[in-house]
PyMOL CGO cylinders between C-alpha atoms (Angstrom):
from pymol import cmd
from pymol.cgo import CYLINDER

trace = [
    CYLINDER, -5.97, -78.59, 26.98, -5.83, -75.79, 29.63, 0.3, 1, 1, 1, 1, 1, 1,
    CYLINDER, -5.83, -75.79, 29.63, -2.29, -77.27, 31.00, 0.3, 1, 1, 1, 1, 1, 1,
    CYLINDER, -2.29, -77.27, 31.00, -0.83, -77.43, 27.54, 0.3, 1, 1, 1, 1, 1, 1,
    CYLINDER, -0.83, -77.43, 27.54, -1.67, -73.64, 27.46, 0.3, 1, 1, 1, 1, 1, 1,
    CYLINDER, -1.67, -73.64, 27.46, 0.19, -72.93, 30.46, 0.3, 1, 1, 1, 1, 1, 1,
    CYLINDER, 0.19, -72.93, 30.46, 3.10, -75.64, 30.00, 0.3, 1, 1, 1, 1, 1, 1,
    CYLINDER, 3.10, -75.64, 30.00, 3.74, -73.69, 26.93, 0.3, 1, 1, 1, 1, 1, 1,
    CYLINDER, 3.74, -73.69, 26.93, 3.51, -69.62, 28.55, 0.3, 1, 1, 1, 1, 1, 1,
    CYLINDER, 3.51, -69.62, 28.55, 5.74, -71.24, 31.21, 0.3, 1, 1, 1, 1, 1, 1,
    CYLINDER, 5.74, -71.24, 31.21, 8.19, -72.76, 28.25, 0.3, 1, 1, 1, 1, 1, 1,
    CYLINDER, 8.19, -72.76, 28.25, 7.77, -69.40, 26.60, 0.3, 1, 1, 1, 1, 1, 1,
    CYLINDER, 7.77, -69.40, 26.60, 8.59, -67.50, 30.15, 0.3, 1, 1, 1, 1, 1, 1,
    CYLINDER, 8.59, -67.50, 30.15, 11.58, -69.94, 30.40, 0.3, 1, 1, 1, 1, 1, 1,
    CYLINDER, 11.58, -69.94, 30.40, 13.05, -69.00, 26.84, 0.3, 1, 1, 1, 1, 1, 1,
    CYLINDER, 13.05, -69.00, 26.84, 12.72, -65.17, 27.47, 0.3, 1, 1, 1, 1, 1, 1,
    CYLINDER, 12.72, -65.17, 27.47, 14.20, -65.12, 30.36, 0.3, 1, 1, 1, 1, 1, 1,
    CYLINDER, 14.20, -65.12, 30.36, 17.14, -67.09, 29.08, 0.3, 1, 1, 1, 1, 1, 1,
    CYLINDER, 17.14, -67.09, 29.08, 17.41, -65.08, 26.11, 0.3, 1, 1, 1, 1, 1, 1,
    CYLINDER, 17.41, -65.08, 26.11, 17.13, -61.94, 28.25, 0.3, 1, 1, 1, 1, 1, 1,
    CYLINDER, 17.13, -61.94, 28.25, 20.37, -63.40, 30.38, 0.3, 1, 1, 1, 1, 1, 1,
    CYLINDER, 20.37, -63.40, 30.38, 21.92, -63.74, 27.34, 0.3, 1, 1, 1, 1, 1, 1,
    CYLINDER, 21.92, -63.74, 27.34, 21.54, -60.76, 25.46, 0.3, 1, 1, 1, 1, 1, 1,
    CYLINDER, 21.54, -60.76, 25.46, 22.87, -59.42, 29.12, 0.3, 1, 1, 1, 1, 1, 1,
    CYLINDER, 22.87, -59.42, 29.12, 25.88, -61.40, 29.54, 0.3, 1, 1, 1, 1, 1, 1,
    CYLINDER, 25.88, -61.40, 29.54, 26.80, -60.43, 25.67, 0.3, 1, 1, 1, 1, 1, 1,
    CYLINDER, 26.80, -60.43, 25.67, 26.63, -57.09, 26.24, 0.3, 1, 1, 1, 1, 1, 1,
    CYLINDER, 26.63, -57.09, 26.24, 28.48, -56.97, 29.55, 0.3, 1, 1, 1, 1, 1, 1,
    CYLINDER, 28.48, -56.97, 29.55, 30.94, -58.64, 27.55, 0.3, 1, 1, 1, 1, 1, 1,
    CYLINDER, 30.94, -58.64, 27.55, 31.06, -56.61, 24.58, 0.3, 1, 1, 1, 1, 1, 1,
    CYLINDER, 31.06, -56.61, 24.58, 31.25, -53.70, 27.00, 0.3, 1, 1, 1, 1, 1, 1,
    CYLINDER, 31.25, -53.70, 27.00, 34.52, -55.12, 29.18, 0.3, 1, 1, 1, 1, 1, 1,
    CYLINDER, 34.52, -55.12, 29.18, 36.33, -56.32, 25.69, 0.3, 1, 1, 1, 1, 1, 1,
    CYLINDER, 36.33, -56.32, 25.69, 35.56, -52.87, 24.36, 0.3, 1, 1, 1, 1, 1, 1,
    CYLINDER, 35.56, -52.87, 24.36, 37.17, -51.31, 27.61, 0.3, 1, 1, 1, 1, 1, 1,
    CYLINDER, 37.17, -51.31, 27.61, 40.14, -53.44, 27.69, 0.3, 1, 1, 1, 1, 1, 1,
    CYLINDER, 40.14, -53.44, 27.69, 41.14, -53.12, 24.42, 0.3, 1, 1, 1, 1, 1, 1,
    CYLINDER, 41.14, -53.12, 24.42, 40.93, -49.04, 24.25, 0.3, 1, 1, 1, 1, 1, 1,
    CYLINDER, 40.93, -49.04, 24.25, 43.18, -49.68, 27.21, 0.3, 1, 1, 1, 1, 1, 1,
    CYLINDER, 43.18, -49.68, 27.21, 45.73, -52.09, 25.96, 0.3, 1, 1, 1, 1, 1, 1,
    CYLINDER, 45.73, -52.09, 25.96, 45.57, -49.27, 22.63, 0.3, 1, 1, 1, 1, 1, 1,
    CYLINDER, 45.57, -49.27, 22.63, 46.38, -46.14, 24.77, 0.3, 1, 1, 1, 1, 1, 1,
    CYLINDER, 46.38, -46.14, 24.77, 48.97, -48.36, 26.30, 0.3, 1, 1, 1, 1, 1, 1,
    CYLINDER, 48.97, -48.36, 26.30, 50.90, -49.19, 23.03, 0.3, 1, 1, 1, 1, 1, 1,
    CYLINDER, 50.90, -49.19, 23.03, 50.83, -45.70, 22.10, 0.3, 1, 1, 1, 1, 1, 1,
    CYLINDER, 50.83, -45.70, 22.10, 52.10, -44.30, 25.30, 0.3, 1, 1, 1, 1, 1, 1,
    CYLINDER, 52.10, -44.30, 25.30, 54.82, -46.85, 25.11, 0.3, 1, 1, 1, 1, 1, 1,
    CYLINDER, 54.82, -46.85, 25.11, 55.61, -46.06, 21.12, 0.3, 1, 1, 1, 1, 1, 1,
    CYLINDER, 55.61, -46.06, 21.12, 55.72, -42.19, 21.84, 0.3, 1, 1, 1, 1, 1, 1,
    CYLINDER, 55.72, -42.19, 21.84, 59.03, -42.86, 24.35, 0.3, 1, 1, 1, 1, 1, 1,
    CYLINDER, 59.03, -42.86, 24.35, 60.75, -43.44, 20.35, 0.3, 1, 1, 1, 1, 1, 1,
    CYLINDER, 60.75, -43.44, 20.35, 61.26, -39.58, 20.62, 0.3, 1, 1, 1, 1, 1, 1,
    CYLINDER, 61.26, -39.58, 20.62, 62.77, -39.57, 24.11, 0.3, 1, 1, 1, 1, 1, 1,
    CYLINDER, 62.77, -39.57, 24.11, 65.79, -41.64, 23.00, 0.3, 1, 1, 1, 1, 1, 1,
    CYLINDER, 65.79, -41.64, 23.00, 68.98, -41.63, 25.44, 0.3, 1, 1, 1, 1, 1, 1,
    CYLINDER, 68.98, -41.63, 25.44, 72.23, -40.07, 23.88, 0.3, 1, 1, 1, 1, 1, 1,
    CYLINDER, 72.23, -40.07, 23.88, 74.16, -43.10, 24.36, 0.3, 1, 1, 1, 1, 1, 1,
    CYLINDER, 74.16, -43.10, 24.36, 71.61, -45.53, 22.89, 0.3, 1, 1, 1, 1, 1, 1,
    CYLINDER, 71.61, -45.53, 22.89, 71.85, -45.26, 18.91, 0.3, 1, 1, 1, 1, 1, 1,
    CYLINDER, 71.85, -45.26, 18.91, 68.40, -44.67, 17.36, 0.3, 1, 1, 1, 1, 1, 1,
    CYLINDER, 68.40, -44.67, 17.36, 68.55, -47.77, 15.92, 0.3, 1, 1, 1, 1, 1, 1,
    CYLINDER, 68.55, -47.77, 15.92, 68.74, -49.38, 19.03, 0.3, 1, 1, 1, 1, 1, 1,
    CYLINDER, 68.74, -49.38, 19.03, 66.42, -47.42, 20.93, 0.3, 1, 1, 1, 1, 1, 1,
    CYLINDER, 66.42, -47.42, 20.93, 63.97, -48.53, 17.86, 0.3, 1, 1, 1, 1, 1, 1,
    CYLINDER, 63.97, -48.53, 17.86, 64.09, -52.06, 18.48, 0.3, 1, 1, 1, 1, 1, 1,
    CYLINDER, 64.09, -52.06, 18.48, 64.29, -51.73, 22.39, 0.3, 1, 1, 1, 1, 1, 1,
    CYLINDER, 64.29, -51.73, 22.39, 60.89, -49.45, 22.38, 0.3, 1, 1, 1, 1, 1, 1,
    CYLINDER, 60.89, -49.45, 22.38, 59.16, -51.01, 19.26, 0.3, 1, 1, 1, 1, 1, 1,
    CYLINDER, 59.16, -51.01, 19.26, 60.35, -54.77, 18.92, 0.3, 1, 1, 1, 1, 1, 1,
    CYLINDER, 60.35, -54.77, 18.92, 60.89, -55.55, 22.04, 0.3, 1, 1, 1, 1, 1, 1,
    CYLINDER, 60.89, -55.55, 22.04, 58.54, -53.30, 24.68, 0.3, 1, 1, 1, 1, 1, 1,
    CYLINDER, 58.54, -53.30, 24.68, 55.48, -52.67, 22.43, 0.3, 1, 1, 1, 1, 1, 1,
    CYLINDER, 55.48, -52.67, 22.43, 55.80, -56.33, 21.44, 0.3, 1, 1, 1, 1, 1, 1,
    CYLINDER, 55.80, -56.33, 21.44, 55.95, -57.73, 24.87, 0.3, 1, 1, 1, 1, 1, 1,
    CYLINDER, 55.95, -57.73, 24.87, 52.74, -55.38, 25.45, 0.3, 1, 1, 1, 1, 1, 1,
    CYLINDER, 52.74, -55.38, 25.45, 51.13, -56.44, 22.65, 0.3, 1, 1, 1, 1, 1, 1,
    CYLINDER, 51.13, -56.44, 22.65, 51.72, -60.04, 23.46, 0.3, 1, 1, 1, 1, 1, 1,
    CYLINDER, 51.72, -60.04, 23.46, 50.76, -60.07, 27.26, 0.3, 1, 1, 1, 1, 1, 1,
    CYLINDER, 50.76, -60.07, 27.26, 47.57, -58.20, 26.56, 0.3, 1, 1, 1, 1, 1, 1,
    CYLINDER, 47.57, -58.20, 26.56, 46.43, -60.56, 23.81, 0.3, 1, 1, 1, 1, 1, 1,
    CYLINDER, 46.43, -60.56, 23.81, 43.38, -62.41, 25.99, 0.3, 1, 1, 1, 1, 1, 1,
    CYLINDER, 43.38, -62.41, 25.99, 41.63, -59.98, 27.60, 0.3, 1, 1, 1, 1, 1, 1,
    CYLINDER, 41.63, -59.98, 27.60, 39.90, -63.59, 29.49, 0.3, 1, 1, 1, 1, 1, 1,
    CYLINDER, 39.90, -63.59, 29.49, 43.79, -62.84, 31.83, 0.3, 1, 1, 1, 1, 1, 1,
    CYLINDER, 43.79, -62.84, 31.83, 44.10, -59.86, 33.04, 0.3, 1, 1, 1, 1, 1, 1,
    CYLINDER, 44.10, -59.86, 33.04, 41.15, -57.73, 35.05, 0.3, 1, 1, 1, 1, 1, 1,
    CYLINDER, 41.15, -57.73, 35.05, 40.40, -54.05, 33.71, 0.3, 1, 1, 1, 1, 1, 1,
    CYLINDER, 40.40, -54.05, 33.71, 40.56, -52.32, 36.93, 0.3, 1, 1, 1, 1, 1, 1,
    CYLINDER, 40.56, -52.32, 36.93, 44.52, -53.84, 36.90, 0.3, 1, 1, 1, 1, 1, 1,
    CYLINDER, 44.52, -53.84, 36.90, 44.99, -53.08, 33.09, 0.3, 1, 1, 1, 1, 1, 1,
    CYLINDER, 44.99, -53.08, 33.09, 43.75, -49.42, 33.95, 0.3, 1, 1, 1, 1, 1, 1,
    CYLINDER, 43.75, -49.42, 33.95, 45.87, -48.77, 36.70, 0.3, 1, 1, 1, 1, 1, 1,
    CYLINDER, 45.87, -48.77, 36.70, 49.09, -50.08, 34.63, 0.3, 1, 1, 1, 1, 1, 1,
    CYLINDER, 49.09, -50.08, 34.63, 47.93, -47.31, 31.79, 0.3, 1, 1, 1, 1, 1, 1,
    CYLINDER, 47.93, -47.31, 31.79, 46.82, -44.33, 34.43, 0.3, 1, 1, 1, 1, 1, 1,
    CYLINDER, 46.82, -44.33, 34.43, 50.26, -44.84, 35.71, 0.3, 1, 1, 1, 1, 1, 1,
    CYLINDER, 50.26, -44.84, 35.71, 51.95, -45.18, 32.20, 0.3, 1, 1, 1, 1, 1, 1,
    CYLINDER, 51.95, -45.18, 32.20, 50.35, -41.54, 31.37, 0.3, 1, 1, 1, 1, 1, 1,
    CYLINDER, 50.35, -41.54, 31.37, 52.22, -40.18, 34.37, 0.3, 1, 1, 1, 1, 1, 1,
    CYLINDER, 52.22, -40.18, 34.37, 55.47, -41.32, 33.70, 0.3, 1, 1, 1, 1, 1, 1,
    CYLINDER, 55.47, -41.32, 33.70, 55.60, -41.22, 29.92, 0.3, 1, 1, 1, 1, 1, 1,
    CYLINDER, 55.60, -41.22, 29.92, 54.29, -37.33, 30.52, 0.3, 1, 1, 1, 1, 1, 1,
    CYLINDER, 54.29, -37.33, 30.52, 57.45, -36.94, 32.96, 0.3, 1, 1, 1, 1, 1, 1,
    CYLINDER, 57.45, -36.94, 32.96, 59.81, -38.89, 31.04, 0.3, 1, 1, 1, 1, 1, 1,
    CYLINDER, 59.81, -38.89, 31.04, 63.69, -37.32, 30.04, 0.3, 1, 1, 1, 1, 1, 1,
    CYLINDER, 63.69, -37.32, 30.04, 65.82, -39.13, 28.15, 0.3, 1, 1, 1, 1, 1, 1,
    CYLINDER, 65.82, -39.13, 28.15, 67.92, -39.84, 30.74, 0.3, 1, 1, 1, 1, 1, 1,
    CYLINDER, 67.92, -39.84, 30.74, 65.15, -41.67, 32.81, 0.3, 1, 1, 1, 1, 1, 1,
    CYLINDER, 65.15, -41.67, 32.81, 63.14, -43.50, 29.64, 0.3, 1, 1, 1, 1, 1, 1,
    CYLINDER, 63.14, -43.50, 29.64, 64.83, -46.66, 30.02, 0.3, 1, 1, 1, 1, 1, 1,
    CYLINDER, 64.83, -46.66, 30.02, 63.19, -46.71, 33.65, 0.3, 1, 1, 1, 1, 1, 1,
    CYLINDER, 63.19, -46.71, 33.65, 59.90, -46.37, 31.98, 0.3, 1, 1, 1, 1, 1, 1,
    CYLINDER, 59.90, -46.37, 31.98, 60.77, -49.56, 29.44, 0.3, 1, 1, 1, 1, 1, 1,
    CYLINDER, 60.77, -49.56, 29.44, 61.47, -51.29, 32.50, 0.3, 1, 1, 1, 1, 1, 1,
    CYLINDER, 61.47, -51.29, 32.50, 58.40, -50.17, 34.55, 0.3, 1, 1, 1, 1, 1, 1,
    CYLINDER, 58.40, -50.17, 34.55, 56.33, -51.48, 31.22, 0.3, 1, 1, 1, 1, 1, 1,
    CYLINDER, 56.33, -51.48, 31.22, 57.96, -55.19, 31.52, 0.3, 1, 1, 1, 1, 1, 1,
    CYLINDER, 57.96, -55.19, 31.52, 57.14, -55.28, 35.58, 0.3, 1, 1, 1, 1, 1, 1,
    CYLINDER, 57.14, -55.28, 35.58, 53.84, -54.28, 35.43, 0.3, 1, 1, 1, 1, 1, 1,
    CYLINDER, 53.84, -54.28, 35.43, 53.21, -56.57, 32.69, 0.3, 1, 1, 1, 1, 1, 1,
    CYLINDER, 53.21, -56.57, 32.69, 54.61, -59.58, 35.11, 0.3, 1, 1, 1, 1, 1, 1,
    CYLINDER, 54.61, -59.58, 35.11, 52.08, -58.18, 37.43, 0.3, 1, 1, 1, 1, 1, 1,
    CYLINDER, 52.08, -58.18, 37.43, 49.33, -58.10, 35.57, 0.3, 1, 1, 1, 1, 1, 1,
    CYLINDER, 49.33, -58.10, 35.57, 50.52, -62.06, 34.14, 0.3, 1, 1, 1, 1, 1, 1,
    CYLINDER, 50.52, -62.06, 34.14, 53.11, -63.75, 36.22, 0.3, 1, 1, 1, 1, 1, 1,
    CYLINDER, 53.11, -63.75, 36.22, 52.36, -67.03, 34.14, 0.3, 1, 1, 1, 1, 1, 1,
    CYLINDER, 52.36, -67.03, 34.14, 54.07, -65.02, 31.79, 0.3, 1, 1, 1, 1, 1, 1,
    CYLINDER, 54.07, -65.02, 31.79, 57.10, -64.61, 33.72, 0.3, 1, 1, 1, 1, 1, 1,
    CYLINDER, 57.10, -64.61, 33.72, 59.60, -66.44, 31.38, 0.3, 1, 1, 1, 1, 1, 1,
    CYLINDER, 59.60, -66.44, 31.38, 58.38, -64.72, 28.59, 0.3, 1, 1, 1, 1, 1, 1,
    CYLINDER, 58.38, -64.72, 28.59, 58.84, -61.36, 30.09, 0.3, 1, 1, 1, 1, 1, 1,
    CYLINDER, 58.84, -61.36, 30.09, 61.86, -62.06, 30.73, 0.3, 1, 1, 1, 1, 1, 1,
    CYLINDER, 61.86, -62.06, 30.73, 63.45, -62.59, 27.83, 0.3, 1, 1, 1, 1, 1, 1,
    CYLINDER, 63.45, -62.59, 27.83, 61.73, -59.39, 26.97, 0.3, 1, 1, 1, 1, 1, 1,
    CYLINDER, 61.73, -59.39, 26.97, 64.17, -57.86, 29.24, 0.3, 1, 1, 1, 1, 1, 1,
    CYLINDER, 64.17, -57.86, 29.24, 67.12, -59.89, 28.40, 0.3, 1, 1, 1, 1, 1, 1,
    CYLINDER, 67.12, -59.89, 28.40, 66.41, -58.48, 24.64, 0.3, 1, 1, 1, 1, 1, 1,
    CYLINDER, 66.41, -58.48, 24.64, 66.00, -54.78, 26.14, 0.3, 1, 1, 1, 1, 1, 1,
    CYLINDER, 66.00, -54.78, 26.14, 68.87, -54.88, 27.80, 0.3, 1, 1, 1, 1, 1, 1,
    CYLINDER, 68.87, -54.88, 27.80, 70.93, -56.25, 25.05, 0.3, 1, 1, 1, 1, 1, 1,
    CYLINDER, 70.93, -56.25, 25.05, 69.72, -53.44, 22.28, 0.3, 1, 1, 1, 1, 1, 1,
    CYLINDER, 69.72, -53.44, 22.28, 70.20, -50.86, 25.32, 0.3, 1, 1, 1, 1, 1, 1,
    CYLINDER, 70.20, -50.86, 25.32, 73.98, -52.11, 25.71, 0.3, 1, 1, 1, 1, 1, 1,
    CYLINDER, 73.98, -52.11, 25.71, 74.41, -52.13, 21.78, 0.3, 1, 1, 1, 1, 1, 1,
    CYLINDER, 74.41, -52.13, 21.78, 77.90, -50.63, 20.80, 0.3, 1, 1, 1, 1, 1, 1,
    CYLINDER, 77.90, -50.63, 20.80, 79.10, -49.24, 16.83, 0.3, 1, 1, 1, 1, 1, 1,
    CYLINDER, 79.10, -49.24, 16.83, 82.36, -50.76, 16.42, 0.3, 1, 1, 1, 1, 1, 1,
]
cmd.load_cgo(trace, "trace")
């Protein structure tokens, strides 16, 4: 009878502690996904606010699709599993985005589209192909001409 007693407290012990581990590893969890994906936010919206810094020679509906279709896209894409891409990596790709978006000109924005599609090959080089048709689509609504 008395080993029954303490086969069960031990089986009892054993559950907690799982359940503690758990409860831990979900809320580590929680805490990263939470952290990425404010990130990967502040990100798009850095990248949509260059739509006011359009180049003269770009026609706004060009510089539309280059910023929104193509870069925010791309963004949006690469960042879509948090499981591939580390948050000290993701945050140093944004902290950098805020400088140069806060610096940008018109006549340098099309850097900062460009600087968007390397870091996200850095942050995903299994990606690579993808990205780059990103930047075969950039540079084609960059080069658009009216006839």
């Amino acid at each position: 009878m008395e080993t029954n007693r303490r086969s069960r407290r031990w089986w009892m012990i054993a559950v907690l502690l799982a359940s503690l581990l758990l409860i831990g590893w979900l809320a580590a969890f929680h805490v990263r996904h939470t952290r990425f994906r404010r990130l990967e936010a502040e990100g798009r919206e850095l990248i949509s606010s260059l739509v006011s810094l359009r180049p003269k020679h770009v026609p706004a509906a060009a510089w539309n699709v280059a910023v929104k279709e193509v870069v925010v896209t791309a963004w949006g894409n690469v960042l879509d599993w948090p499981e591939e891409v580390e948050n000290n990596e993701l945050e140093a790709v944004v902290s950098e985005l805020r400088e140069r978006v806060a610096k940008a000109q018109p006549e340098t924005v099309e850097e900062q589209l460009s600087f968007v599609l390397d870091a996200l090959e850095s942050l995903r080089p299994s990606m690579s192909v993808y990205i780059q048709n990103r930047r075969d689509q950039l540079n084609e609504a960059l080069t658009w001409k009216t006839d």
